[in-house]
C-alpha positions in Angstrom: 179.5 26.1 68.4 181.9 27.4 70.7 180.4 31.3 70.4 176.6 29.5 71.3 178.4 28.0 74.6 180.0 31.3 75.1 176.8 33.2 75.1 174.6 30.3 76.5 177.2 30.9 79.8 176.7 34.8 79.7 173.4 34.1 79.5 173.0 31.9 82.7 175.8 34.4 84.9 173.7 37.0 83.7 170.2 35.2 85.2 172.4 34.1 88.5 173.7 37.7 89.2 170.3 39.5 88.3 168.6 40.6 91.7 165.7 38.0 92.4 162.3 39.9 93.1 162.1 39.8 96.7 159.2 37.3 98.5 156.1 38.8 99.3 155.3 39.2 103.0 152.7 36.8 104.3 150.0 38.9 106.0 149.9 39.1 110.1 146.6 37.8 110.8 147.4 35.4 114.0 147.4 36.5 117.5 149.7 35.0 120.0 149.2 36.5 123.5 151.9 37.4 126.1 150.6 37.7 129.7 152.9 38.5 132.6 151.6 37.2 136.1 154.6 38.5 138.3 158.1 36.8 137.9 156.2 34.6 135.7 154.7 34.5 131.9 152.7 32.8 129.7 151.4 32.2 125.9 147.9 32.7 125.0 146.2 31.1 121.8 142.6 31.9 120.6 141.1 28.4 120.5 139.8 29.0 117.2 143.6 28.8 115.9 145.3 26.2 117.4 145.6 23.1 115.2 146.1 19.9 115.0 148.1 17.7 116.9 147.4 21.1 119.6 144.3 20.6 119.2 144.1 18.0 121.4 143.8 20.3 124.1 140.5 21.6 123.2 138.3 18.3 123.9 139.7 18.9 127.7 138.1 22.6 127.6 135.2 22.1 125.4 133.5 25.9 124.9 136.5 28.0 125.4 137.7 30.8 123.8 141.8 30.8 124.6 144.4 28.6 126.1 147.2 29.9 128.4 149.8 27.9 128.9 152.7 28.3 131.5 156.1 26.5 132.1 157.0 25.9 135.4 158.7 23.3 138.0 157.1 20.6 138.3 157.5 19.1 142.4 157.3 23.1 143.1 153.9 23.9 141.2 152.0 20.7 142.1 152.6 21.1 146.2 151.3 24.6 146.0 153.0 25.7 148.7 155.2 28.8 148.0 157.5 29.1 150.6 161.2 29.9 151.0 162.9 26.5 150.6 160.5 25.5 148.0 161.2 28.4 145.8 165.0 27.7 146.2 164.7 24.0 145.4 162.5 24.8 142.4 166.0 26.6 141.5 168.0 23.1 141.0 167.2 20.9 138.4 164.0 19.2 137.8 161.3 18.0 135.6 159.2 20.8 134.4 155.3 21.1 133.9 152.7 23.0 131.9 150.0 24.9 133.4 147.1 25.6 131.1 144.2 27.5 132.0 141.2 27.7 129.8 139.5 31.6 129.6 136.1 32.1 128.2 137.3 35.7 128.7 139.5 37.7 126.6 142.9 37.5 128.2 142.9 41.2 129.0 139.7 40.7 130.6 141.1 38.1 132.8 144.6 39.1 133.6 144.2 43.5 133.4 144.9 45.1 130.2 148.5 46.0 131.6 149.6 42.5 131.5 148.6 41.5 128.5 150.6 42.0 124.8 149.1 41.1 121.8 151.5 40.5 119.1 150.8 39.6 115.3 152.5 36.8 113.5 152.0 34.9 110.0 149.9 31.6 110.0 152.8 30.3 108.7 154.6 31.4 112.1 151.7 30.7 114.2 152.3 26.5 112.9 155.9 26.8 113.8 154.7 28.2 117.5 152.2 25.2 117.7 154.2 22.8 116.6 157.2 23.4 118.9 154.5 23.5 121.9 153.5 20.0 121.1 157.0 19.0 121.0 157.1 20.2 124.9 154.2 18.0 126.3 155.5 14.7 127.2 153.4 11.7 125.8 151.8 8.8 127.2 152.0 5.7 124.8 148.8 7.0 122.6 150.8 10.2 121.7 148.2 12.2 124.1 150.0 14.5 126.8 150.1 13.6 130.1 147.4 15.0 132.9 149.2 15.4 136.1 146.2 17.1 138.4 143.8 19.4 138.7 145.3 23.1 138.0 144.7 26.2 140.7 142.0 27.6 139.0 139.1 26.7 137.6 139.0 25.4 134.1 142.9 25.0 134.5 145.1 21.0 134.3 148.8 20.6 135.1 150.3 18.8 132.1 153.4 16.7 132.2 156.6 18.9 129.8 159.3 17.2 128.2 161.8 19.6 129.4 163.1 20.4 132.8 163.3 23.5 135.0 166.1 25.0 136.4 167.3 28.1 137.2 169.4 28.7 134.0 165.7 27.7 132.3 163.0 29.4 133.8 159.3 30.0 132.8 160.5 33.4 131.3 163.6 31.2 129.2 160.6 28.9 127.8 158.3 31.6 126.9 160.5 33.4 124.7 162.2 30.5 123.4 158.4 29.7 122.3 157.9 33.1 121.1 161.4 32.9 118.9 159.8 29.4 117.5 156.9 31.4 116.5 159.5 33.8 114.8 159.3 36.7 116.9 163.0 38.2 117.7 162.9 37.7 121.5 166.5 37.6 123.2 169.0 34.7 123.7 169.1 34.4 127.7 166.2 35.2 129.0 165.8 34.4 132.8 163.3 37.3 134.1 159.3 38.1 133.0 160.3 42.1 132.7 162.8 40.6 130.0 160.0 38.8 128.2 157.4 41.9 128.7 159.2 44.5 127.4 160.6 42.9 124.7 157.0 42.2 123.4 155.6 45.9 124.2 158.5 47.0 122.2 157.5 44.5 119.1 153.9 45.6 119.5 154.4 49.0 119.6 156.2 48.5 115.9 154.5 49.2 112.6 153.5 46.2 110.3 
């Protein structure tokens, strides 16, 4: 009896210390887009692959093709007026909002080739992106996000965000903090848009 429990333990150190066959890759084949506008950035999704609860956005932007959608301040974004003191108070604490903006062009087409990064990520990845950008809509009482206004451009609406803006969390902190959700290895700290850009030409320019 006792040599059976001797070699029934060998057996199961042996299975514990044997090198487990390594998990297969799951295949790139979701886009997320990266557009840089300036100081600022945003996320692009091809309509086709957002899901649901996301996909609540689309009845707003019925025959689209992608969805930006932008972090900003919100008192500094809805008055529209960019001047000195405004950008300086959109510095201090404050309740944030997201911009979205509906393209029926490709997001190169609409923003120049230069600004634009298309990176690659897992459907698997792609959920956790999607999922974390529900989580920054603020919800009225019928779990739908909240319209604020009209956006600037056509085709665009200023939603309501659950998190606020300040200067230690900018646009360019939200985007890649999105991104890293979406489990793409952007920095801890990010405050500028060239931080966010070249970080993703740098991942795009890597092989599969």
């Amino acid at each position: 009896m006792t040599r059976l429990v001797l070699v029934a333990l060998a057996e199961v150190l042996l299975s514990a210390c044997s090198a487990p066959n390594p998990p297969a890759t799951a295949p790139r084949d979701a886009t997320v887009y990266v557009i840089g506008r300036g100081w600022h950035t945003d996320i692009g999704l091809p309509v086709e692959e957002i899901t649901a609860p996301l996909a609540v956005l689309k009845a707003q932007f019925p025959g689209v093709r992608y969805l930006i959608i932008g972090f900003g301040d919100r008192t500094f974004l809805l008055s529209r007026a960019a001047t000195p003191f405004s950008m300086l108070t959109a510095l201090l604490p404050g309740r944030g909002a997201l911009l979205i903006t509906a393209l029926r062009a490709t997001p190169q087409e609409a923003f120049g080739a230069s600004d634009v990064v298309a990176l690659r990520i897992s459907r698997g990845e792609l959920d956790h992106l999607q999922a974390r950008l529900w989580r920054e809509f603020e919800l009225a009482s019928g779990a739908t996000p909240i319209v604020l206004t009209d956006g600037p451009y056509a085709g665009s609406l200023f939603y309501a965000a659950s998190a606020p803006y300040s200067g230690l969390y900018t646009c360019n902190t939200w985007t890649a903090e999105m991104l890293r959700a979406g489990g793409l290895p952007m920095p801890i700290g990010v405050l500028f848009a060239g931080q966010v850009m070249g970080m993703s030409r740098w991942l795009a320019s890597q092989p599969d």
